[in-house]
Each structure stands twice: as structure tokens, then as C-alpha cells.
C-alpha positions in Angstrom: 166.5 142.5 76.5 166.8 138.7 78.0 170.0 139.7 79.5 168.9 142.7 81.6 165.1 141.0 82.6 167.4 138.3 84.1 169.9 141.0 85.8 167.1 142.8 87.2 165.4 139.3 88.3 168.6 138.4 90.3 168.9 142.1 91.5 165.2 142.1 92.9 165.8 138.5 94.2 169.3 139.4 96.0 168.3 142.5 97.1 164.5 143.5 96.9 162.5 140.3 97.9 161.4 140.7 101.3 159.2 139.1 103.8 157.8 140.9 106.9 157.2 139.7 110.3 154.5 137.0 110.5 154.9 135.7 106.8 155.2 132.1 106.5 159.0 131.0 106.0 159.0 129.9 102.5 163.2 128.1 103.1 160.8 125.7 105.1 159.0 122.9 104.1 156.5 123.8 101.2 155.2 127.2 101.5 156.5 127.2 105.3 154.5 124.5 105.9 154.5 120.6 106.5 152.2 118.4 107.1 153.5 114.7 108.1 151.1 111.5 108.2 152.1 108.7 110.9 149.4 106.0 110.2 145.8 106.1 109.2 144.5 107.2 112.4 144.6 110.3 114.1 147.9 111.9 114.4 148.2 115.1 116.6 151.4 116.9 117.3 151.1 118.5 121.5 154.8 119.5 122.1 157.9 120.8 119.9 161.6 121.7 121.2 164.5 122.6 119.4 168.0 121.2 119.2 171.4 122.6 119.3 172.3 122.2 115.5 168.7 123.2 114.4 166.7 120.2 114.4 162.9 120.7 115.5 161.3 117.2 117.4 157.5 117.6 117.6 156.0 114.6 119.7 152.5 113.5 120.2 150.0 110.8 119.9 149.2 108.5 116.7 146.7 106.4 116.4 147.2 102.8 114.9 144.3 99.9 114.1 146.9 97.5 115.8 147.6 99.5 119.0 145.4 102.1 119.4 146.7 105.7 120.0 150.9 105.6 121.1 153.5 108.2 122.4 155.1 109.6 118.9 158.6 111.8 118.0 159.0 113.0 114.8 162.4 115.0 113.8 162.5 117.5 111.5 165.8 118.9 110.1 165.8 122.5 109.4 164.4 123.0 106.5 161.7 121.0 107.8 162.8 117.1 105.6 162.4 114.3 107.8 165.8 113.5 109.3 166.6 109.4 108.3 169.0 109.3 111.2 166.5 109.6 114.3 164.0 106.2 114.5 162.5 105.0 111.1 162.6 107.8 108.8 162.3 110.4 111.3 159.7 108.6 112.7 159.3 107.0 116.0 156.3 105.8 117.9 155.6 103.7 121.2 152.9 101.4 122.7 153.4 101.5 126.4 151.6 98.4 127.4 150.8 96.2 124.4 147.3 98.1 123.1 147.6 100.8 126.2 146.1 104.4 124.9 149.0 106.7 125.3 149.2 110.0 124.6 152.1 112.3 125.3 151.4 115.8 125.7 154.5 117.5 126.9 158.2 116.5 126.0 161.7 118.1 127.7 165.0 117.6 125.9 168.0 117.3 127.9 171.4 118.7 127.5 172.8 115.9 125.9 170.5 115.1 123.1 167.9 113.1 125.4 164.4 113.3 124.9 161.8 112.9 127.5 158.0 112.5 126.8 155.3 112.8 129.5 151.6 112.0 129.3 149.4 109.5 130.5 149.2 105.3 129.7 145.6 103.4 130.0 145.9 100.0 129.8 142.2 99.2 130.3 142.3 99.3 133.7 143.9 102.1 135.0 145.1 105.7 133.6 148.6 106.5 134.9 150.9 109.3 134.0 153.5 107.8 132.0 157.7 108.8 131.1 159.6 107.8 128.7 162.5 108.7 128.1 164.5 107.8 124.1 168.1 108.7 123.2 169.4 111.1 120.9 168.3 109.1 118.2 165.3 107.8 118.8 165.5 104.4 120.9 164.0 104.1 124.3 166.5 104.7 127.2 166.9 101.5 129.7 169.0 103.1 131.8 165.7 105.4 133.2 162.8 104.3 135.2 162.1 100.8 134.0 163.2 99.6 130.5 162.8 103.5 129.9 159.2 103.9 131.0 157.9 105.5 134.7 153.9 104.7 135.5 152.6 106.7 138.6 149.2 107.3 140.0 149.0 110.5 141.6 146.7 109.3 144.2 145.6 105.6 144.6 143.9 103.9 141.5 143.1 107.8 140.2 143.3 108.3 136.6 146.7 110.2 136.6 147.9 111.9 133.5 150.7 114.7 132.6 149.8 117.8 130.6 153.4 119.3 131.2 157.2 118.2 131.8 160.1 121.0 132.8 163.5 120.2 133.8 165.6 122.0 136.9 168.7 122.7 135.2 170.6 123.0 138.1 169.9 119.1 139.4 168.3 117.8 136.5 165.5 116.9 138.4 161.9 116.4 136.2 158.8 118.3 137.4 155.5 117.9 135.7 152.4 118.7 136.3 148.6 117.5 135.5 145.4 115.9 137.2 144.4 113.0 139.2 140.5 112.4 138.1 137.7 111.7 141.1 135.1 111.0 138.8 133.9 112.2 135.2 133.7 116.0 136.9 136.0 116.1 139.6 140.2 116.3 139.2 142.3 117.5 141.5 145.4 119.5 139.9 148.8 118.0 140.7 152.7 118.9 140.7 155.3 116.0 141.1 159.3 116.0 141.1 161.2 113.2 139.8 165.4 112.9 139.6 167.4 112.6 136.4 166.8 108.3 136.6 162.9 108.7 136.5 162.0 108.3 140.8 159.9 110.0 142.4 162.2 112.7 144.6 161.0 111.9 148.1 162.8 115.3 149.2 159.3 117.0 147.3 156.9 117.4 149.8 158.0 113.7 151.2 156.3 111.4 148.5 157.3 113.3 145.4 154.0 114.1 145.0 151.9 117.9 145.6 148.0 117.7 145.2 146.6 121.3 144.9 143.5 120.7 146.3 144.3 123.4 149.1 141.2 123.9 150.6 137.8 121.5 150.9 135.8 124.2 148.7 138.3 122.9 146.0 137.1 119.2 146.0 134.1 120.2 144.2 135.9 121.3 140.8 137.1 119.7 137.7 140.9 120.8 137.7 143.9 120.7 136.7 148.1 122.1 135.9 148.7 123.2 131.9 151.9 124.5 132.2 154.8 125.3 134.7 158.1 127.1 135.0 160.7 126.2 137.5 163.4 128.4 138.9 167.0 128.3 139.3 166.1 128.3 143.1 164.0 125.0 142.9 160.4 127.1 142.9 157.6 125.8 141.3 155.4 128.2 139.2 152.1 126.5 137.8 149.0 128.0 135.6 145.9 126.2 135.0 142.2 126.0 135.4 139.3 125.3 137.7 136.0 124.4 136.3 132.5 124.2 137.9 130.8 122.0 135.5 127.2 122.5 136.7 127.6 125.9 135.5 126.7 127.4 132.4 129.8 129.8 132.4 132.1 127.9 134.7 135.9 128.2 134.7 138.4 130.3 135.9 142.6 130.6 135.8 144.1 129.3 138.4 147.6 130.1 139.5 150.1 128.5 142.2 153.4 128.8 143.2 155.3 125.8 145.2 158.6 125.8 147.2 161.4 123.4 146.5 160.6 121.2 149.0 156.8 120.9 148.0 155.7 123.4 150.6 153.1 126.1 149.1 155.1 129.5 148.8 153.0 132.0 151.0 154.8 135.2 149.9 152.4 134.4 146.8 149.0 135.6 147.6 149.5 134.6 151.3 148.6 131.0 150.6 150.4 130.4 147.2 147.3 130.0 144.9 145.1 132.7 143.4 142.1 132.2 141.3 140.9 134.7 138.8 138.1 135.4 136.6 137.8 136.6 133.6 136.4 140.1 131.9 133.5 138.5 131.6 131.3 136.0 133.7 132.6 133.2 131.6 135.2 130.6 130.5 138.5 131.6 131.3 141.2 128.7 131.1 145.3 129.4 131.3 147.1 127.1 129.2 150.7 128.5 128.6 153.2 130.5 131.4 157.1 132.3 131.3 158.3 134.0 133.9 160.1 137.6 133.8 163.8 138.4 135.5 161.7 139.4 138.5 160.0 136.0 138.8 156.4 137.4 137.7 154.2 135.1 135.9 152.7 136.2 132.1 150.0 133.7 131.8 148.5 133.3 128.2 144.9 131.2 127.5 141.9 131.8 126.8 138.7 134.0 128.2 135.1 134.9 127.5 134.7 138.1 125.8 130.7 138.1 125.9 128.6 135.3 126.2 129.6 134.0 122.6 133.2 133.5 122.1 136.5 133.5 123.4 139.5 135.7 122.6 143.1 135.0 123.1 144.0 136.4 126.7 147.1 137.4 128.4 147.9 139.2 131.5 150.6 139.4 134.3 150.8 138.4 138.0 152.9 140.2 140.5 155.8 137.7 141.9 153.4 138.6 145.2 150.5 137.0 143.5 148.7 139.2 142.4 146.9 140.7 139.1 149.3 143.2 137.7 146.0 145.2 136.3 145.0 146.2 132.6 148.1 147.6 131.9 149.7 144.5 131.8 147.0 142.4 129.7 145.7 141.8 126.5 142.8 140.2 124.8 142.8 139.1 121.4 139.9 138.2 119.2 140.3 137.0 115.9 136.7 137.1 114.3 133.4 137.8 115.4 131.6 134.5 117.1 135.2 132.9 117.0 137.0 130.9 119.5 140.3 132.3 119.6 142.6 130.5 122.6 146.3 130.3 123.2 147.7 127.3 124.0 151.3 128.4 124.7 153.2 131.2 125.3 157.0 132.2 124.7 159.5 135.1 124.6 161.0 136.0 121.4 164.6 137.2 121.0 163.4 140.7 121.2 161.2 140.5 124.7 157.9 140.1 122.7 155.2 137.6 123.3 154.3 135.1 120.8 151.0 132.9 121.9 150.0 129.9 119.5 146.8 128.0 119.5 143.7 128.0 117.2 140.7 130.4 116.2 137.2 129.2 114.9 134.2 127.3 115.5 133.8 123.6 116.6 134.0 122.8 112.7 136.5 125.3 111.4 139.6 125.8 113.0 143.4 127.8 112.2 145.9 127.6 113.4 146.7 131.2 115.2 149.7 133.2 116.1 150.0 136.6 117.7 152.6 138.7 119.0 152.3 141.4 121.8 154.7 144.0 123.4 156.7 143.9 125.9 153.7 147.0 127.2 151.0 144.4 126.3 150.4 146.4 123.0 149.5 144.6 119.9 153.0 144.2 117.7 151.1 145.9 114.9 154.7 144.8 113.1 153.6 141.1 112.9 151.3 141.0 110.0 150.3 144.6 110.2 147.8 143.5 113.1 149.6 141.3 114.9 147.9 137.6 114.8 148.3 135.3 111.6 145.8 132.5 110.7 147.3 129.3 108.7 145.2 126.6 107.2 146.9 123.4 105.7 145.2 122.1 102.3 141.8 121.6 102.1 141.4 120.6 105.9 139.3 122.7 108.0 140.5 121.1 111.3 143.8 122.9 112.0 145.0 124.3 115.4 148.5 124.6 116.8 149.2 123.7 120.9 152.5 124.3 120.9 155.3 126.7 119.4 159.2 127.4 119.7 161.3 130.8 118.9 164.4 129.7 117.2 167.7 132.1 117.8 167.1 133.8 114.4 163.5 135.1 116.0 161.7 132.2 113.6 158.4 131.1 115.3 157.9 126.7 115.0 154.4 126.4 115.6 153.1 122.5 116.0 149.5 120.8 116.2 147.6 119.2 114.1 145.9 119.2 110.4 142.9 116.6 109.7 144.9 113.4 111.2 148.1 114.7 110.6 151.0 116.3 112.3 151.2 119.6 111.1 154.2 122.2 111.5 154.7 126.0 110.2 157.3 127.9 110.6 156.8 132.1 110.6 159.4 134.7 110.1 160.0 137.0 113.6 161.4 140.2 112.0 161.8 140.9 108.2 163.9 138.8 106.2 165.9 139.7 102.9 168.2 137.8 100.7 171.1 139.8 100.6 174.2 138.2 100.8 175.7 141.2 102.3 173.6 141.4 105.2 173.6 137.5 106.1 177.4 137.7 106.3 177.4 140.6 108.9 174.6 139.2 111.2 176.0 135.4 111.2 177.4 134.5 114.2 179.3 131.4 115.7 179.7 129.9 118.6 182.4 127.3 119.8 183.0 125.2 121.2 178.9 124.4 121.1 177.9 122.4 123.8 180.7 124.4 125.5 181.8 124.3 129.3 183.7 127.3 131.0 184.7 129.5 127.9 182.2 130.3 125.3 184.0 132.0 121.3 181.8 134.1 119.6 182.8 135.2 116.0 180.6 137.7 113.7 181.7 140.3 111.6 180.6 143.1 113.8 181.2 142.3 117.3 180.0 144.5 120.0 177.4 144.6 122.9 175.9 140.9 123.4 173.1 139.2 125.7 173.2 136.0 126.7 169.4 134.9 127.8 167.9 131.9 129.8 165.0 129.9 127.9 163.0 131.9 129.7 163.7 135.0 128.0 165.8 136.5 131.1 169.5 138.1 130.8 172.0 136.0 132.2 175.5 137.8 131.5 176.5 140.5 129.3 179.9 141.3 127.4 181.8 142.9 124.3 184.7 140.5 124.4 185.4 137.8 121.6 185.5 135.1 124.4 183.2 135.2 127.4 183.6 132.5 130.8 180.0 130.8 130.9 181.5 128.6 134.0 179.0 130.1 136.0 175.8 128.9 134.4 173.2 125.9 135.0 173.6 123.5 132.6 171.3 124.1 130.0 170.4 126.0 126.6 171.2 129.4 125.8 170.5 132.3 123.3 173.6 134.9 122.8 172.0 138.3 120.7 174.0 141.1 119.3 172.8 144.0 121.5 172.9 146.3 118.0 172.1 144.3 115.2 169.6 141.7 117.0 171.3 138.7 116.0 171.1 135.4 117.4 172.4 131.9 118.0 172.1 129.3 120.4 174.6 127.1 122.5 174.4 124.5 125.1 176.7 124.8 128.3 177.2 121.5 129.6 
């Protein structure tokens, strides 16, 4: 009787055990889960990108009794241990300017391993936006800006901070974008360009500097840049928010595109900006862009459903500017009186939408994940009604601002839990642990980084993708070997047309 309750065990744990889209990853951390205290203070992961071999960095602020709040990196390996070969035991964190508040809310890792973070520095007596850039494992970079750190004001002795960092792959050139503050209830949203060394790139609108106040009606808002997307062509897409504060219902999305040269890009709603409101008189804030093959923007925030909560919002614009209309959006709620508002947006392997950010009351907050359609349906697939909720422990502060699709379609959602940096991982389509069916969907690439010819080995070779990070289809193939000469430098997802299988390279 032992010997065939154990066969059946291993049978049903082989072949039987399954988790659907949505679950939690239990291969990672505990439960799918891990939670990662930096020091005493508050801890609170903004940003997460993934490597080539897998690793997961997740940067941030932390908060010390010494310093006061400083840039942090933690990297994960992927099962979600702390990897000992990147700063102090996985750990590394910065003080700008000896007791400075810094805060890094945006990070860009480059081609070869280097890791840029991008927020703001206050040294008591001004609030710049701050760079740094580290090294592949973990020390600051001397060879960029100065002793590895950039400071800029935006605009005189402005309070100048960065909520978002992209690179151009083909120059290498860093754009970010943010706010330069007037006073408590005025900001004026801003996109800059630096090169590869940190400088400002004087061929961007002649300073290196764009300030989208566009016309004096403008100067009267609180506002400011959440997220960009740059393409191949040097253009400058940019989501955001403008807020009214002497309003009881107040803000609105606001949406811009820029030419390379800093220039306002006027075959987007004639004067490249275009302000929207809500289905309802209310809130409505865009935190998290991609951009389709066709250059159209799907935006993802958060909006005013009645006069009592938010739900997770998401909706096109035309590449001419304009609202796509209700067949293109979707609005979320999570719970009745709930504030439920995505913080980022990203394409899965399969075209889908995943949006991360939180859902709750000002007391009580999840972390949230939902997926959507390519039609703007609800994936009804992804935990039978497409959004997931995730607590850690006992904490009832939990929210996620950030999240990354790994080449298997995993979902790496980062934020925060109490004072701690807190990470799950979800699955993206249904796993099993059959042996059989992780040899025939495995595939490998080499040489990975690679240059002109990219070798791709699986057991079933036919149709493949190659996509962009942005989701878009780059080249397509059947052959064994494939000439990726023609790409930006940059990283790259390969998927078997028939089987969905995925794997990442980097062409140098």
C-alpha cells in the first residue's frame, strides 16, 4: 500500500499538479513571494528590470537613522535568494550628498550589465534630479557624470526630480522624464535627454531640456511625466497627469509626444499634447505607457468610477493623438469603495496587458495584478476574473509600482510591504511539472549577448518571433540560425510561433 500511495504521489506531482494563470509561482521565494528588509526605516521598492541570465534588480529608496532615505539596488537571483555577488549581500544602497534625501524611482539597465538609477537628491537646500549610474556588480561608475552621479535642475533653483528613465537603443542616449515644482501646487512636467556619459544632449531642444508647459493656461496646474517610451526614430512618447488642486475632483491624463530634436510632434493632436478626462468628473491620473507596432500609445492608471473610488483604467490613443474610443479601454474595479490604480503597464509574450499597482483604502492596501486582451476584454484566463490581489504577512500596507514579464510569460511585480521591499512573482499561462513537456518547450540561445548571428536550439523548431521590449515583432524565421545584424542594440524576446515558448537574448 506504501509503495503505490508514493507512485501515485510522484505520478500526480510529475504529471497532475498544475497551476493556472495568475497563481503565485511557488519555485520562487516562499509561497512566490519575498519580502527583503534594508534597514529599520522605510524601504520601498519603485522599479524592477531583468537581466540576461535571469537575475531580477529591484531599486528604490531606504531609509536609514544615519542618512536619512538613499538610492537602493537589491538583486535577486531567480528563484528569488539574494545574489552575494552584487554589493553587500545583494544589497546595495547610496547617500548622494552626505544626509541628502534620495529617492530613486525609475532605473534602466544597459546592454552590458550597467545599471542606471534616476530620481531626485535634496540636500537641504535644493531638490535636483539625480543619476547614478553602478556596474554590473554593484559599485558606482566613475567613468559617468561625476564620480558616477549627474544633479540637474530643470529650471533654475526648481525642485527637479525624475519619475522615469528609458534608454534610445540606437545611441544610447538617456531620456527621463518628471517635474520641476513652482510652489507646493504648481509643477511643470518635463522631458530631458542625456548621452551614454551622463550630459545633458544639447542637440534636445538646445539645452537638453523640454518643459511641457505648452500654453499659459498650463502654468496654473500641479503636473507632471510618469512614464515614457522612446522610438527607434528618436520620438519621445510621454503619459502623465495634470491636476487642479483647488478642485474637489481635479485631475486629468495628460499625454505628449516630442520629436528627436525636442520639438513638439504636431502630427499628434496638431500641437503634440492632448488632455483627457475621465468617465467620470473625477481623478484620472496615467502612470504606466507601451507603445504598439503602429506607434499608438496604451496608457494604464487610474480614474474615477463615481464619486467614491477609483478603478484600474486603460485605454488607447491613435498615433494621431487621439482617443481610440471604448473599444479600445477598460476599467477595472476591484471592490466596492476601493481604490484600485495601475502603476505600470507591460506586454506579455502573448500580446496581453498586464497592469500592477495596488487596490484598497488609505489603511489597507494589495498589491494588484490584472491582465486584459489584446480587444481590451478582461483575460477571464488569469485567475478566472482576471486581477489577483497579494498581501505579504500580517501587513496591511502592501502595493506594487512596478512589474516585469520574464520570457517564460512569468509576471515580477515590485513595491513595498510595511517598510520592506516586497517582490511576487505570478505564473502567465499554466504551468505543470512534466518533465516531458519542459524538454520540448526549452529553448537556447547562443551565443547570448550575441552580435550578427543569433542559434536557436529546441526540440521542436518551427515558426519564431523575435519582439522588441516593447512587445512589437522585429524579424521572423524557421531557420536554426537567424542574422540579428540588423537590430539596435538592446534586449530581445524570441517565441515559438506554435508552442509559445520563450527566451531572451541581448544583441550587442
Amino acid at each position: 500500500m506504501k509503495k503505490i500511495v508514493l507512485t501515485g504521489m510522484m505520478l500526480f506531482s510529475l504529471f497532475a499538479f498544475a497551476q493556472n494563470p495568475g497563481s503565485l509561482d511557488t519555485s520562487f521565494g516562499t509561497g512566490g513571494k519575498v519580502v527583503t528588509s534594508i534597514n529599520t526605516g522605510a524601504d520601498k521598492a519603485y522599479s524592477t528590470a531583468l537581466q540576461s541570465d535571469g537575475k531580477i534588480l529591484v531599486a528604490g529608496l531606504t531609509t536609514s537613522g544615519a542618512t536619512g532615505k538613499d538610492f537602493a539596488i537589491v538583486r535577486y537571483n531567480a528563484d528569488g535568494s539574494l545574489d552575494a555577488n552584487f554589493g553587500t549581500n545583494g544589497i546595495v544602497t547610496t547617500d548622494l550628498q552626505g544626509g541628502s534625501d534620495d529617492v530613486a524611482y525609475s532605473m534602466a539597465l544597459q546592454a552590458d550589465g550597467k545599471i542606471i538609477l534616476a530620481g531626485y537628491s535634496d540636500d537641504g537646500s535644493q531638490k535636483k534630479a539625480a543619476l547614478v549610474r553602478y556596474t554590473s556588480t554593484g559599485a558606482v561608475d566613475t567613468d559617468f557624470g561625476t564620480n558616477g552621479k549627474v544633479y540637474t535642475s530643470f529650471e533654475g533653483t526648481l525642485a527637479s526630480e525624475i519619475k522615469v528613465i528609458k534608454i534610445h537603443t540606437a545611441t544610447g542616449n538617456l531620456v527621463v522624464g518628471g517635474n520641476a515644482a513652482v510652489s507646493s501646487t504648481k509643477a511643470k512636467p518635463v522631458v530631458a535627454r542625456y548621452t551614454a556619459a551622463g550630459m545633458l544632449d544639447t542637440n534636445f531642444n538646445t539645452t537638453g531640456i523640454k518643459p511641457l508647459w505648452l500654453s499659459t493656461n498650463d502654468q496654473q496646474y500641479l503636473m507632471t511625466i510618469e512614464d515614457i517610451a522612446v522610438q527607434t526614430n528618436g520620438k519621445i512618447s510621454a503619459v502623465g497627469w495634470l491636476d487642479f488642486p483647488s478642485l474637489p475632483w481635479d485631475s486629468d491624463y495628460r499625454l505628449y509626444r516630442i520629436n528627436s530634436n525636442g520639438s513638439m510632434d504636431t502630427t499628434f493632436s496638431t500641437d503634440g499634447e492632448n488632455t483627457l478626462n475621465g468617465t467620470f468628473n473625477g481623478h484620472d491620473r496615467a502612470y504606466g505607457l507601451v507603445l504598439k507596432d503602429d506607434n499608438s500609445m496604451v496608457v494604464a492608471g487610474g480614474g474615477y468610477v463615481t464619486d467614491l473610488n477609483y478603478s484600474m483604467t486603460l485605454f488607447e490613443m491613435t498615433p494621431a493623438g487621439a482617443a481610440a474610443g471604448t473599444s479600445s479601454q477598460e476599467n477595472i474595479a476591484y471592490a466596492e469603495l476601493n481604490d484600485a490604480i495601475a502603476y505600470d503597464v507591460e506586454f506579455d509574450v502573448n500580446g496581453k496587458f498586464v497592469m500592477a499597482g495596488s487596490n484598497g483604502m488609505a489603511t489597507a492596501k494589495t498589491f494588484a495584478i490584472s491582465r486584459v486582451n489584446a480587444d481590451y476584454t478582461i483575460d477571464n484566463s488569469f485567475d478566472t476574473d482576471g486581477k489577483v490581489t497579494t498581501t505579504f504577512g500580517a501587513n496591511t500596507m502592501n502595493e506594487a509600482f512596478d512589474a516585469v514579464i520574464q520570457p517564460d510569460n512569468k509576471i515580477v511585480a515590485v513595491g513595498y510591504t510595511g517598510n520592506d521591499f516586497a517582490v511576487a512573482r505570478y505564473l502567465g499561462t499554466a504551468a505543470t511539472n512534466s518533465v516531458a513537456d519542459f524538454g520540448k518547450n526549452a529553448i537556447s540561445l547562443s551565443p547570448n549577448p550575441a552580435n550578427n548571428i543569433l542559434n536557436i536550439s529546441v526540440e521542436e523548431l518551427g515558426a519564431y518571433t523575435i519582439y522588441d521590449m516593447n512587445g512589437r515583432p522585429v524579424l521572423k524565421s524557421a531557420a536554426a540560425s537567424i542574422n540579428i545584424g540588423s537590430l539596435q542594440s538592446g534586449m530581445y524576446i524570441l517565441k515559438m510561433d506554435a508552442t509559445g515558448a520563450s527566451a531572451k537574448f541581448v544583441k550587442m
